[in-house]
C-alpha positions as CSV (number, residue, x, y, z in Angstrom):
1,X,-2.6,8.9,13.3
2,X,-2.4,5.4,13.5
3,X,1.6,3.6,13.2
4,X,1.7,0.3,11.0
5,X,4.4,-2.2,10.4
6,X,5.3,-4.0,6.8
7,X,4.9,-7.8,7.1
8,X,8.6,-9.2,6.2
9,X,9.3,-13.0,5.8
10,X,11.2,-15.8,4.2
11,X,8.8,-18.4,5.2
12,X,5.2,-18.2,5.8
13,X,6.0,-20.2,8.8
14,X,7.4,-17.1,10.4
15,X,4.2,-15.7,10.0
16,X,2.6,-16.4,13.0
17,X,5.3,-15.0,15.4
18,X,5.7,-11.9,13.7
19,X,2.1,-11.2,13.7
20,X,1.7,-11.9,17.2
21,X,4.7,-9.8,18.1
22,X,3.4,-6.8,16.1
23,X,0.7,-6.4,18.2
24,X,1.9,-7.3,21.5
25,X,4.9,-4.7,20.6
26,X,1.5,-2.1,20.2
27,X,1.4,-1.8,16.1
28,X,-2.0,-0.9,15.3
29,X,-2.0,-2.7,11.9
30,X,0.4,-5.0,9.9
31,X,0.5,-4.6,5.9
32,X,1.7,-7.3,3.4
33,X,2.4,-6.3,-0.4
34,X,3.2,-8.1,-3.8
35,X,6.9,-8.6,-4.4
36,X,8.2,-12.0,-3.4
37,X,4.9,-13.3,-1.8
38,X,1.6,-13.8,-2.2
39,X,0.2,-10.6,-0.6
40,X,-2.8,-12.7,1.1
41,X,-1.9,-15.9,2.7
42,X,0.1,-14.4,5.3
43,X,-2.7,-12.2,6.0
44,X,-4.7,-15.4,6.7
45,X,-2.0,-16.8,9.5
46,X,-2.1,-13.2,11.0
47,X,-6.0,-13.3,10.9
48,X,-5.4,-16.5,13.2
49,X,-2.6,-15.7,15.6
50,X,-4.0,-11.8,16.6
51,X,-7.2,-10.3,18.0
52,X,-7.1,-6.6,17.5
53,X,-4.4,-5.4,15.1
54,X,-5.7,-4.0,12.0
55,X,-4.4,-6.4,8.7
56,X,-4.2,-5.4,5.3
57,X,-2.8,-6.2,1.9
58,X,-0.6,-2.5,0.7
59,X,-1.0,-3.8,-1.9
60,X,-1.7,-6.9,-3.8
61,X,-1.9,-6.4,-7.7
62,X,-6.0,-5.8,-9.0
63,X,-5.3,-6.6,-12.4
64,X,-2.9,-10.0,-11.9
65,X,-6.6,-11.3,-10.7
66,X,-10.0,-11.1,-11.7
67,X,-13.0,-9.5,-9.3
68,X,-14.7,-12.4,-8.2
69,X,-11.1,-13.9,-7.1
70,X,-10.5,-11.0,-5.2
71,X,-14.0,-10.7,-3.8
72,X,-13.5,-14.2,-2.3
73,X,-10.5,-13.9,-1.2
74,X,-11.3,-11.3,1.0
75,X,-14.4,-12.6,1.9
76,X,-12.8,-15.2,3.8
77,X,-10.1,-13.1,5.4
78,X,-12.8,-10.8,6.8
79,X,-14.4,-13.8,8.2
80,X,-12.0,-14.5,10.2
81,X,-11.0,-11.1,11.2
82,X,-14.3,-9.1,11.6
83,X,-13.6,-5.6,10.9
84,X,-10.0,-5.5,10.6
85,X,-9.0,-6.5,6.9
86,X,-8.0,-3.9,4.4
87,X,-7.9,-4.2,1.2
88,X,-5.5,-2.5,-0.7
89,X,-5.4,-2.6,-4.6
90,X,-2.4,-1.2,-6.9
91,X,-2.5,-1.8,-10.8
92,X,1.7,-2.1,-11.6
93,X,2.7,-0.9,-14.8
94,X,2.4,-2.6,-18.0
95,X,5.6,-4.1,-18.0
96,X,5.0,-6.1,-15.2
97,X,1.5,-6.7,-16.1
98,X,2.4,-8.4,-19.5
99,X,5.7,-9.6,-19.4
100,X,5.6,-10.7,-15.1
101,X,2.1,-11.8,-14.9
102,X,1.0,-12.6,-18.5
103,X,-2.2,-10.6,-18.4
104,X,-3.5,-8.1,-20.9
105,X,-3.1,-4.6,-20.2
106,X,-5.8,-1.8,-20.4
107,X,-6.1,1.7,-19.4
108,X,-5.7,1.4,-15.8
109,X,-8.2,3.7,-14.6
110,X,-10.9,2.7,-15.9
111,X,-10.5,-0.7,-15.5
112,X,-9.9,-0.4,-11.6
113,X,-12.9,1.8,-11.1
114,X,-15.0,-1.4,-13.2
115,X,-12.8,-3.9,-10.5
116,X,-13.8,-2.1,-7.4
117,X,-17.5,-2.1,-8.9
118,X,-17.5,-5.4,-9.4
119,X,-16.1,-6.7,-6.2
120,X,-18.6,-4.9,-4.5
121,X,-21.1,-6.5,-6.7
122,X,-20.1,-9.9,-5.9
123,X,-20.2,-8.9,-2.4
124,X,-23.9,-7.2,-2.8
125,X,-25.0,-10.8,-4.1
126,X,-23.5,-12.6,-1.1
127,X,-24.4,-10.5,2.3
128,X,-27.7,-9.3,0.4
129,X,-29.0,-11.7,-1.7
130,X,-28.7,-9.4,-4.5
131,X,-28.7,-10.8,-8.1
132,X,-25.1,-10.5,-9.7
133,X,-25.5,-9.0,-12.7
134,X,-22.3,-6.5,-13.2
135,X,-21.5,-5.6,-17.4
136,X,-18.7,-3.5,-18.0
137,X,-16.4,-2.3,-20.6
138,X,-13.8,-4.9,-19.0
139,X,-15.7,-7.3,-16.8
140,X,-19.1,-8.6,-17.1
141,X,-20.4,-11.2,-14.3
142,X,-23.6,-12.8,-14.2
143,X,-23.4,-16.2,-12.5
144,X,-23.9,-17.1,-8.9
145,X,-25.2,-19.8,-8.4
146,X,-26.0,-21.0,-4.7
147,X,-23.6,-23.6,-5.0
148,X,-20.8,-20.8,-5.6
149,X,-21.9,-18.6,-3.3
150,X,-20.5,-18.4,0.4
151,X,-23.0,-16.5,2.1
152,X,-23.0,-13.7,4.0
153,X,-20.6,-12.6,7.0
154,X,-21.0,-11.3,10.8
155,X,-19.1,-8.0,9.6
156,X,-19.3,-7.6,5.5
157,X,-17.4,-4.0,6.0
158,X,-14.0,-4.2,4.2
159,X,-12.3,-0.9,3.3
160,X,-10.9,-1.0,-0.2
161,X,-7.6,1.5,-1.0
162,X,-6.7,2.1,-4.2
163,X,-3.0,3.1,-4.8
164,X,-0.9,5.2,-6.8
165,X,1.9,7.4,-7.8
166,X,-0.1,10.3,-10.0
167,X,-3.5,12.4,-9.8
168,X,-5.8,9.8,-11.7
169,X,-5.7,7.4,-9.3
170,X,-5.8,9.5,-6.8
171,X,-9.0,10.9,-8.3
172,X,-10.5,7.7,-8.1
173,X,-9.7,7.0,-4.9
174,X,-12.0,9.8,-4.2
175,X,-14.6,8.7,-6.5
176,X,-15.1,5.2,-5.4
177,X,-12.4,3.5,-2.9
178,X,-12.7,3.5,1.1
179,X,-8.9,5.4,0.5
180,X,-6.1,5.8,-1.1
181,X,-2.6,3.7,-0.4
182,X,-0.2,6.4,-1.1
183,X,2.9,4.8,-2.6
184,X,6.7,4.6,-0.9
185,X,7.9,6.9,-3.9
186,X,6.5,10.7,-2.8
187,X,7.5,13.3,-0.7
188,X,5.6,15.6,2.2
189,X,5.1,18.0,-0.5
190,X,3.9,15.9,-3.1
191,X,1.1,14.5,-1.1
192,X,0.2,17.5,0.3
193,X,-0.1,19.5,-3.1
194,X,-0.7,16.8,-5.7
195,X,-2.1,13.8,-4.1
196,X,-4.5,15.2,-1.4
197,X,-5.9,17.6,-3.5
198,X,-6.8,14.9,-6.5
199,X,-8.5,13.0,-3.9
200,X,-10.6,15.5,-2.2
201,X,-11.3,16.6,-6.1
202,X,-12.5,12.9,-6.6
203,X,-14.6,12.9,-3.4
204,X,-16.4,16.0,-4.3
205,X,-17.6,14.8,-7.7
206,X,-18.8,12.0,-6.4
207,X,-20.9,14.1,-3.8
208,X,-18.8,12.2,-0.8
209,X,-17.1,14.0,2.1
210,X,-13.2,14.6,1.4
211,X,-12.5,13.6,4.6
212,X,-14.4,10.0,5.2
213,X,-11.7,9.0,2.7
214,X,-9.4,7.0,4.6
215,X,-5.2,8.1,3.6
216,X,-2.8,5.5,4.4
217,X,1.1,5.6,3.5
218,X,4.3,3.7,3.5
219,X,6.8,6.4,4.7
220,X,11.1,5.8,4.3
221,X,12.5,6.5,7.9
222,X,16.0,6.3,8.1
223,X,17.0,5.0,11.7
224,X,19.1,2.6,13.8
225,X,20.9,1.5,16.8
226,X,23.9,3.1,16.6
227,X,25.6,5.2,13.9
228,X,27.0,2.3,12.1
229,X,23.2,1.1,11.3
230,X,22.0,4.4,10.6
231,X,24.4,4.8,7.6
232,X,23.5,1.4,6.8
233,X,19.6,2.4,6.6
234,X,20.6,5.9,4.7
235,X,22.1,4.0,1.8
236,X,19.1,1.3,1.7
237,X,16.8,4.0,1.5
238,X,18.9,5.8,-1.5
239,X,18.9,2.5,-3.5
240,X,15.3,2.1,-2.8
241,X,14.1,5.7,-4.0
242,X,16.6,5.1,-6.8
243,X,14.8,2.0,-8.3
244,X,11.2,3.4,-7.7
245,X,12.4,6.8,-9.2
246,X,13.4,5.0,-12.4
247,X,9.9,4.4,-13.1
248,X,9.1,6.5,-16.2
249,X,5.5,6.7,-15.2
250,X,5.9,8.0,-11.9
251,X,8.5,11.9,-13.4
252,X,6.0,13.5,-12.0
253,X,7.1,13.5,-8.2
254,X,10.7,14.6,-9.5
255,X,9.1,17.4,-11.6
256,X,7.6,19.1,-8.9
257,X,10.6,19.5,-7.4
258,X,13.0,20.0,-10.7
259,X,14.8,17.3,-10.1
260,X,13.4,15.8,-13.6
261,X,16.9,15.3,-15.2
262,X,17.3,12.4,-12.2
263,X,14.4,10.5,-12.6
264,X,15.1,10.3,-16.6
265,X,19.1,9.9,-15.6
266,X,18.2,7.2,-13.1
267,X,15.4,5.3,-16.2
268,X,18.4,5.3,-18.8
269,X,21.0,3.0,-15.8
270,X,17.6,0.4,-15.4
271,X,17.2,0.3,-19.0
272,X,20.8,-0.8,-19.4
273,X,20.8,-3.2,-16.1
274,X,23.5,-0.8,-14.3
275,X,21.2,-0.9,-10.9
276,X,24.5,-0.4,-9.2
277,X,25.6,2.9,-10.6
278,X,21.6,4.3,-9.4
279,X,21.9,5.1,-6.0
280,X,24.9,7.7,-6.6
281,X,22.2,9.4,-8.5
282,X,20.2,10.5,-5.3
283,X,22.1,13.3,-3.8
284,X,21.8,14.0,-0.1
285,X,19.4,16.8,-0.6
286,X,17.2,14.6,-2.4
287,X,17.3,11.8,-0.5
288,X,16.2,14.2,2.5
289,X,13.3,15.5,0.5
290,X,12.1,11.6,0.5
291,X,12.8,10.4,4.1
292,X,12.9,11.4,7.5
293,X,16.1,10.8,9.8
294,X,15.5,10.1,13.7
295,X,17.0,8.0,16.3
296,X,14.4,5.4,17.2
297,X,12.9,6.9,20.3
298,X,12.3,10.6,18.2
299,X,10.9,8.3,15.3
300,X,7.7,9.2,15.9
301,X,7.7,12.7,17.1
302,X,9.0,13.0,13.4
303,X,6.1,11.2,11.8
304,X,3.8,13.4,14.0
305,X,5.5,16.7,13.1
306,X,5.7,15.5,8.7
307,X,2.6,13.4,8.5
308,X,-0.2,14.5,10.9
309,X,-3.3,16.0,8.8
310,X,-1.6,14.5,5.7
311,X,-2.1,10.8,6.2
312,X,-4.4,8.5,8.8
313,X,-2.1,5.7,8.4
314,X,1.6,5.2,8.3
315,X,3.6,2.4,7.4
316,X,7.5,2.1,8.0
317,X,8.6,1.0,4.5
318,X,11.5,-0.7,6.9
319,X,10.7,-4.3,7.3
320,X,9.1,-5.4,11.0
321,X,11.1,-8.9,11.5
322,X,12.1,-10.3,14.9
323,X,15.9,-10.0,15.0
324,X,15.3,-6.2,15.1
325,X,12.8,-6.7,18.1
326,X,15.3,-4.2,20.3
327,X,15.3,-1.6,17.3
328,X,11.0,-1.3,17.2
329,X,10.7,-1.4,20.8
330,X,12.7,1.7,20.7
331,X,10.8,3.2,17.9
332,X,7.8,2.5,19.6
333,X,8.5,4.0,22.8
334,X,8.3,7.4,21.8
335,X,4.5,7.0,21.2
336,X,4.4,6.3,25.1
């Protein structure tokens, strides 16, 4: 099980440094996503300032783009980093689709399994020569000419993870993507009796092997330096599962756990703007179900112990930035 790092910044001038630091620290991968930032030009300054850490977007928004924007984009970052880009799609919700982005909103499913097709098809015409000629219910792309086209690359490998909250995606994860980016908002449980199973049931339809599927996830771990910071991190991590449990779409991880009549308590308080009244909504108990607790140095004997044969990958949903340098070279001491 590999241990990744989220990519936090102000500036993309800070870029550089953290990268570099995330590796020398002994990060095996660094992950970016789609809030405040673009989710790939860091990834490019990263590309540039490391050799061997593992870089990859978790995740940048498929349908705020089209394919062949996508397909170029990571193109050039695996260019530049041979083998180590990973690219990690997520659909949003409508909502932020429409009113955030301005784009058009379709049945998510299957218009990411037509995205990931079509990427790959731009791809195929690039390393292979291959004539572009993708048609779809939602994409249809048939011109490449040589002026438009970059050529192919030393190492045209580059993993694409779909992400997700429910079983669909998950499904098509299994179907067509590298892997599946398994989403902040779920719990040990959840993943192990909803999500793995929808992928392994993908997998199998589409005659693949369940376990060449690659399972990365951003994981809530409540630590610090002292007491004082580790209350600090438990009520960060409440507010955080209290916004993503708002989500309507995503009941379904408080369902299997009957804890239904918080997730709809917690969608009425964002509906009305009262964000501040949420996190009193996440009891102890629940907020336990969603995170682990460790000093830094047993950080990763808990990952181990929760996450081992569940996920390949984990991310610390806690930003990696450089004034907490002391605090991650704790952490990552107890993988020594």
């Amino acid at each position: 099980m590999h241990l990744d790092a989220a990519l936090h910044y102000d500036r993309l001038s800070e870029v550089p440094d953290l990268a570099r630091a995330a590796e020398a620290m002994g990060f095996d991968g660094i992950w970016t996503h789609e809030t405040r930032h673009d989710p790939f030009l860091p990834l490019a300054l990263a590309a540039e300032h490391t050799r061997r850490i593992h870089l990859g977007t978790g995740v940048a928004i498929a349908f705020a783009r089209s394919p062949t924007v996508i397909a170029y984009t990571a193109w050039d970052l695996a260019a530049m980093a041979p083998g180590r880009i990973f690219l990690g799609l997520g659909t949003q919700v409508k909502a932020h689709i429409e009113r955030r982005f301005g784009m058009t909103w379709d049945p998510p499913v299957p218009k990411l399994r037509e995205t990931v097709e079509a990427i790959r098809a731009v791809w195929a015409c690039w390393q292979n020569g291959e004539r572009l000629n993708y048609r779809g219910r939602f994409f249809k792309l048939t011109l490449m000419s040589p002026f438009f086209n970059p050529g192919p690359i030393p190492d045209p490998r580059i993993p694409i993870l779909l992400a997700g909250v429910n079983p669909p995606l998950a499904r098509l994860a299994g179907e067509v993507g590298d892997g599946f980016f398994v989403h902040p908002f779920h719990t040990p449980r959840y993943l192990r009796e909803v999500l793995i199973p929808a992928i392994e049931a993908g997998a199998r339809k589409a005659g693949r092997r369940p376990e060449e599927i690659l399972r990365v996830g951003s994981v809530f771990v409540i630590t610090g330096r002292d007491e004082a910071e580790m209350q600090q991190a438990r009520e960060l991590v409440r507010a955080q599962v209290a916004f993503y449990g708002s989500t309507p779409s995503y009941r379904r991880v408080w369902a299997l756990h009957g804890w239904e009549a918080i997730g709809e308590q917690l969608s009425a308080l964002a509906a009305r703007g009262r964000w501040e009244e949420m996190p009193a909504q996440v009891p102890d108990e629940v907020l336990e179900a969603f995170a682990l607790t460790a000093p830094p140095e047993g950080v990763w004997e808990r990952l181990k112990a929760t996450y081992e044969g569940l996920l390949d990958r984990v991310i610390l949903y806690q930003p990696f930035r450089l004034q907490d340098r002391e605090l991650w070279e704790r952490i990552l001491s107890g993988r020594r």
